[in-house]
MIBAKE-137884 format. One record per residue (C-alpha): residue in three letters; residue number from 1; x negated, z negated, y negated. Coordinates in steps of 0.02 Angstrom, whole numbers. Example, Ala and Ser with C-alpha at 12.3 -4.5 7.8 and 13.67 -1.06 7.14 Angstrom:
('ALA' 1 (-615 -390 225))
('SER' 2 (-684 -357 53))
//
This chain:
('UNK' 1 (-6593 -374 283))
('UNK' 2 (-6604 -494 431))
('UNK' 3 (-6506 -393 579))
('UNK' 4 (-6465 -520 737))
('UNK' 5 (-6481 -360 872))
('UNK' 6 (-6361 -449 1017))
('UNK' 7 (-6380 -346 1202))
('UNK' 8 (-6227 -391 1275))
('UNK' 9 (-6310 -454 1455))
('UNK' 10 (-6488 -480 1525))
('UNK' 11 (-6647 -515 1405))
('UNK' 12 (-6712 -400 1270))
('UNK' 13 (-6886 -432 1345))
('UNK' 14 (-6849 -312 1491))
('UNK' 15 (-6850 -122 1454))
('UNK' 16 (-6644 -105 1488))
('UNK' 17 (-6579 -219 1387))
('UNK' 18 (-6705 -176 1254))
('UNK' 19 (-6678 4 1271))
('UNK' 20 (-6484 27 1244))
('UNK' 21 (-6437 -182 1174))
('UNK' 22 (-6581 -178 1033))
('UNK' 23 (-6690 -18 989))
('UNK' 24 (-6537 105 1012))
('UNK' 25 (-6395 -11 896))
('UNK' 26 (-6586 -20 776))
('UNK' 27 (-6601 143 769))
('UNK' 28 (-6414 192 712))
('UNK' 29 (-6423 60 601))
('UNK' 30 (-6561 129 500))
('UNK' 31 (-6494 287 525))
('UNK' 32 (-6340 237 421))
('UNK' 33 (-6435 147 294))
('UNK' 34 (-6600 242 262))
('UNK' 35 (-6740 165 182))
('UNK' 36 (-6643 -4 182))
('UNK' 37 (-6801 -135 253))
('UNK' 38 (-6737 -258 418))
('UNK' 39 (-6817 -389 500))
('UNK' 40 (-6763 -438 680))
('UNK' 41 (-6807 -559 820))
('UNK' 42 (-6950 -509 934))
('UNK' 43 (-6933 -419 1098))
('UNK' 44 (-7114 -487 1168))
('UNK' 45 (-7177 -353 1267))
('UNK' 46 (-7050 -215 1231))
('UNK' 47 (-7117 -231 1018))
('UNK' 48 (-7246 -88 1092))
('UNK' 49 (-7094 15 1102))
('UNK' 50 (-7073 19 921))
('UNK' 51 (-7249 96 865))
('UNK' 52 (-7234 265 787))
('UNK' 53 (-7041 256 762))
('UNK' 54 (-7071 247 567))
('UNK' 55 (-6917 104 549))
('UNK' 56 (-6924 -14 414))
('UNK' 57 (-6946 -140 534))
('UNK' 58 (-7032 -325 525))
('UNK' 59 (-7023 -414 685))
('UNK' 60 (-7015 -615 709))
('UNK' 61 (-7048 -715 843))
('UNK' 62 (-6887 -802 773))
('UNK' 63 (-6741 -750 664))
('UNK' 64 (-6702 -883 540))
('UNK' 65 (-6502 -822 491))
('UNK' 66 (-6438 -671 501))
('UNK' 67 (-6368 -559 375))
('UNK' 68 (-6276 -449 511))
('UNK' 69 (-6239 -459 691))
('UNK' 70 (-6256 -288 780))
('UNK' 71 (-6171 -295 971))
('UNK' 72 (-6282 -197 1086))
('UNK' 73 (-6243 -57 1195))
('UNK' 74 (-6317 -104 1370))
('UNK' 75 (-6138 -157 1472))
('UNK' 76 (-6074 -31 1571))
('UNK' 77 (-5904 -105 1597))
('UNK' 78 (-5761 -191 1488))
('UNK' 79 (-5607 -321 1490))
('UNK' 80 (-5551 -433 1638))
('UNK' 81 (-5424 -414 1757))
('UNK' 82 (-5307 -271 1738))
('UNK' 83 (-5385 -227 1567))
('UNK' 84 (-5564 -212 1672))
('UNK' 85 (-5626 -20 1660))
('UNK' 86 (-5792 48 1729))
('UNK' 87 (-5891 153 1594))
('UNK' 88 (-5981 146 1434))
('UNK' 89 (-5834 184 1322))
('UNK' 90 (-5828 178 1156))
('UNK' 91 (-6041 154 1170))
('UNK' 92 (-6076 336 1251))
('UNK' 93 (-6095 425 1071))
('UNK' 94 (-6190 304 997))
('UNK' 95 (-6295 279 1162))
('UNK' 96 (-6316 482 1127))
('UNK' 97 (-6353 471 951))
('UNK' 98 (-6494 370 953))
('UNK' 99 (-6580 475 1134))
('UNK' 100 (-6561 630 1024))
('UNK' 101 (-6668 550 858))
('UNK' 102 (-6782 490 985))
('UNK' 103 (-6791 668 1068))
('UNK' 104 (-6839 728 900))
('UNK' 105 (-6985 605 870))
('UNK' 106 (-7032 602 1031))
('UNK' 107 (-7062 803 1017))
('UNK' 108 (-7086 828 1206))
('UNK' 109 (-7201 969 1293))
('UNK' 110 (-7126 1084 1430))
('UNK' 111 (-7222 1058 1586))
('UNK' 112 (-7202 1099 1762))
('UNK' 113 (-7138 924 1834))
('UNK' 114 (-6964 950 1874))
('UNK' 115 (-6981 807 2012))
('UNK' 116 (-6983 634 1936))
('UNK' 117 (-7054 488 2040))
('UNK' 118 (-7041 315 1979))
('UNK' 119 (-7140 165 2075))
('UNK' 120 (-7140 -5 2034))
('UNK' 121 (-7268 -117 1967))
('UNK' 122 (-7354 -284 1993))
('UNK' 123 (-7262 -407 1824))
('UNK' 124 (-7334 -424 1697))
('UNK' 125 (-7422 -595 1660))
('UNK' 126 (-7299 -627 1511))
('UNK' 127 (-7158 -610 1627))
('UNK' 128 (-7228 -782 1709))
('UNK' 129 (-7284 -863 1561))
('UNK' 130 (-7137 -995 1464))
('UNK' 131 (-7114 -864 1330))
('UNK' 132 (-7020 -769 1439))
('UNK' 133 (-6829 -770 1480))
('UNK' 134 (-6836 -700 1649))
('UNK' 135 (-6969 -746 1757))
('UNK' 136 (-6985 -590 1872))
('UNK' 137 (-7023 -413 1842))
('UNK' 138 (-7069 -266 1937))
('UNK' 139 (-7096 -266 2129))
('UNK' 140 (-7051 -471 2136))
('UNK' 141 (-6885 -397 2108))
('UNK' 142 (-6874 -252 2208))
('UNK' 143 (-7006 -124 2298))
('UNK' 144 (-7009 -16 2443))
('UNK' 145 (-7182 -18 2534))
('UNK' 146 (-7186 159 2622))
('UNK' 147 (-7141 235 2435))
('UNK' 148 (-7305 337 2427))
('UNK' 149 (-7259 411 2613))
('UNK' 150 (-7085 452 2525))
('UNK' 151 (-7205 533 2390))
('UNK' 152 (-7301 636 2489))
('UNK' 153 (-7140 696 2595))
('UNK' 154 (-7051 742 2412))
('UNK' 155 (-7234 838 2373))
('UNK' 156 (-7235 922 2545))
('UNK' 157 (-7044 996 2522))
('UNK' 158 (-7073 1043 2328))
('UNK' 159 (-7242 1077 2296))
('UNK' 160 (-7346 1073 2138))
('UNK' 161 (-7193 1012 2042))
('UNK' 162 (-7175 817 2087))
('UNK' 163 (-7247 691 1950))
('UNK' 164 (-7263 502 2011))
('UNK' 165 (-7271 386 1876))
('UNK' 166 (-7270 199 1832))
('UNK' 167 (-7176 173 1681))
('UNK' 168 (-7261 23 1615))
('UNK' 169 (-7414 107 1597))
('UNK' 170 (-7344 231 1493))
('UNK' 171 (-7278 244 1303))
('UNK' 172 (-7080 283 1246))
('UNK' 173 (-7138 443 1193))
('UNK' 174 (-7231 476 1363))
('UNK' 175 (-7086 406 1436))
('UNK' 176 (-6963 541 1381))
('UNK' 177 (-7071 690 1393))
('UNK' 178 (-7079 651 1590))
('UNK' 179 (-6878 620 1591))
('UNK' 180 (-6839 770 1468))
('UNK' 181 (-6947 880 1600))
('UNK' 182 (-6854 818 1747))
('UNK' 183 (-6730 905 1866))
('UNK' 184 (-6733 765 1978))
('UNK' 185 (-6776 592 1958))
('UNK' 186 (-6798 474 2106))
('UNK' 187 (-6818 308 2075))
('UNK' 188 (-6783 122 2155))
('UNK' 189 (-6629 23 2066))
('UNK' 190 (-6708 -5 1895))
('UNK' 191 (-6740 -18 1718))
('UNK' 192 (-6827 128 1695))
('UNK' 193 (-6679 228 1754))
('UNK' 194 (-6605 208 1589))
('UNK' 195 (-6738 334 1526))
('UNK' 196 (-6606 458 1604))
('UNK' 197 (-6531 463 1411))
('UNK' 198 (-6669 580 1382))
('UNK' 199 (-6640 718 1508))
('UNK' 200 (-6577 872 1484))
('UNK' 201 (-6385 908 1548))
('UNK' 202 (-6337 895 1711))
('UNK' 203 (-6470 838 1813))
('UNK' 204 (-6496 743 1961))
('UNK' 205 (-6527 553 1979))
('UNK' 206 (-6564 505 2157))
('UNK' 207 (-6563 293 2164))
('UNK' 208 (-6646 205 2308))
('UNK' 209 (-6532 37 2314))
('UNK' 210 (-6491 -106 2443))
('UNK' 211 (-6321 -150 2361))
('UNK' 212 (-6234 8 2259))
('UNK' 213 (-6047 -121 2250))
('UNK' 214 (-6102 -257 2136))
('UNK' 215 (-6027 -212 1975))
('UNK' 216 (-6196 -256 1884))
('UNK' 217 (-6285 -146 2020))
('UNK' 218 (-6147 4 1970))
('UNK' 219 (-6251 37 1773))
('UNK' 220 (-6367 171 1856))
('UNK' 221 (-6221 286 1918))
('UNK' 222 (-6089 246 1784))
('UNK' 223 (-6226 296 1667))
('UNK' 224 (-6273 470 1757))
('UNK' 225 (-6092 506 1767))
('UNK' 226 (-6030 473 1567))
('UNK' 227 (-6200 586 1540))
('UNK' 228 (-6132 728 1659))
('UNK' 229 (-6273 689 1766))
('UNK' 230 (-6292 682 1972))
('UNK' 231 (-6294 525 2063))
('UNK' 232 (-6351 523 2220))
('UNK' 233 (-6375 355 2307))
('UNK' 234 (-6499 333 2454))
('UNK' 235 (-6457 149 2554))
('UNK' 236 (-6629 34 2591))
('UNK' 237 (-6573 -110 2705))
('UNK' 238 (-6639 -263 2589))
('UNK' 239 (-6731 -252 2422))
('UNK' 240 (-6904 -250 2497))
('UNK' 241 (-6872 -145 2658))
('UNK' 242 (-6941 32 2688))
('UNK' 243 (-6819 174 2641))
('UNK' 244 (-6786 318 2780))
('UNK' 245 (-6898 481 2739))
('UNK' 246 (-6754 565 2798))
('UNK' 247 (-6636 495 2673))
('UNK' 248 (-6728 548 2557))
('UNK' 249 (-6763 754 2621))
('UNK' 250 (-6569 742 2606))
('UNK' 251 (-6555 673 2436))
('UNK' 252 (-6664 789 2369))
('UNK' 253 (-6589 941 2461))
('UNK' 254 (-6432 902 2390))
('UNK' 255 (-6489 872 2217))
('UNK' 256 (-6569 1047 2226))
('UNK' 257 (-6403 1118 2257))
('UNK' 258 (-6297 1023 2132))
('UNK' 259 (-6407 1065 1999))
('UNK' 260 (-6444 1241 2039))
//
């Protein structure tokens, strides 16, 4: 069975739009028809993501046909003009369905990091080669250079209980043990803020962002909100400029009272 996996924005090479537009919609899909072989169209770097899953899954570079078209899951809004509506909709349970399965696999450890902190990365060199759709990735995009004195603040205020990771370096199963574990997750405006599917209920996302009005910027907090989740969004003046420590001592003062 040759399934055309379509993410309804973005690439399928970057962790987002390969998270909720291919492996989730995969995922249901073999959930409904067990045992039934599929062969899809490579998600270059993001294929890592599929190790250990057990799917009957072959991947190609390209998809010759398709037997089915399967509409992704990764756009957080719908309709035009007075029919427009902010939210995932009609994806949320099947968005939820697949983060449970992968719960299961995944069969996370209870540790004592109930601070998440997410840093960028230099891109990858794929991300600059002609294979790839999009040809920036990680801090190119978006960084904040005094993160590590943000860090340290975050440590000093909560002690023993902050975790600092960079999610490229880590699996999907890694991935979701760290977001599972989380209370509160800070993070710059992301991909790997998606990985929120995986926490437990009612939990605090705190997003570092220079622009929170776009509607493309709004998936973080319309996400965290159809998941019953906090948002709590903490300004940076451009996409590369240092973020307030203060900012963020509030942000995570209030996310310890929400969720307590």
């Amino acid at each position: 069975m040759k399934l055309l996996l379509k993410n309804k924005s973005g690439s399928r090479q970057h962790y987002y739009h390969f998270l909720l537009g291919n492996l989730f919609p995969l995922i249901n899909w073999c959930n409904d028809h067990p045992s039934t072989p599929v062969t899809i169209k490579s998600c270059a770097v993001c294929n890592k993501h599929f190790d250990n899953l057990g799917l009957p899954v072959t991947v190609v570079d390209k998809l010759q046909g398709w037997d089915q078209c399967i509409d992704g899951y990764d756009m957080h809004y719908e309709g035009k003009g007075q029919n427009f509506s902010m939210g995932f909709g009609s994806q949320l349970p099947h968005i939820i369905s697949a983060s449970k399965w992968l719960l299961k696999k995944a069969q996370c450890k209870q540790t004592n990091n109930k601070i998440l902190m997410i840093n960028r990365t230099e891109p990858l060199a794929f991300y600059k080669s002609d294979e790839s759709e999009n040809k920036t990735s990680g801090i190119e995009r978006r960084s904040i250079p005094n993160f590590i004195e943000l860090y340290d603040k975050v440590c000093e205020m909560c002690p023993n209980v902050v975790k600092l990771i960079y999610p490229e370096e880590h699996t999907l199963f890694e991935q979701i043990e760290f977001f599972n574990n989380a209370d509160i997750v800070i993070a710059q405006h992301g991909a790997a803020l998606v990985n929120m599917v995986f926490c437990k209920p009612d939990r605090a996302i705190i997003e570092i962002s220079s622009s929170f009005n776009t509607a493309q910027r709004m998936n973080v907090r319309v996400l965290a909100e159809n998941l019953g989740h906090h948002h709590i969004p903490v300004d940076q003046d451009e996409e590369h400029s240092p973020v307030d420590v203060n900012k963020i001592v509030s942000a995570v003062e209030d996310a310890r009272v929400s969720i307590a």
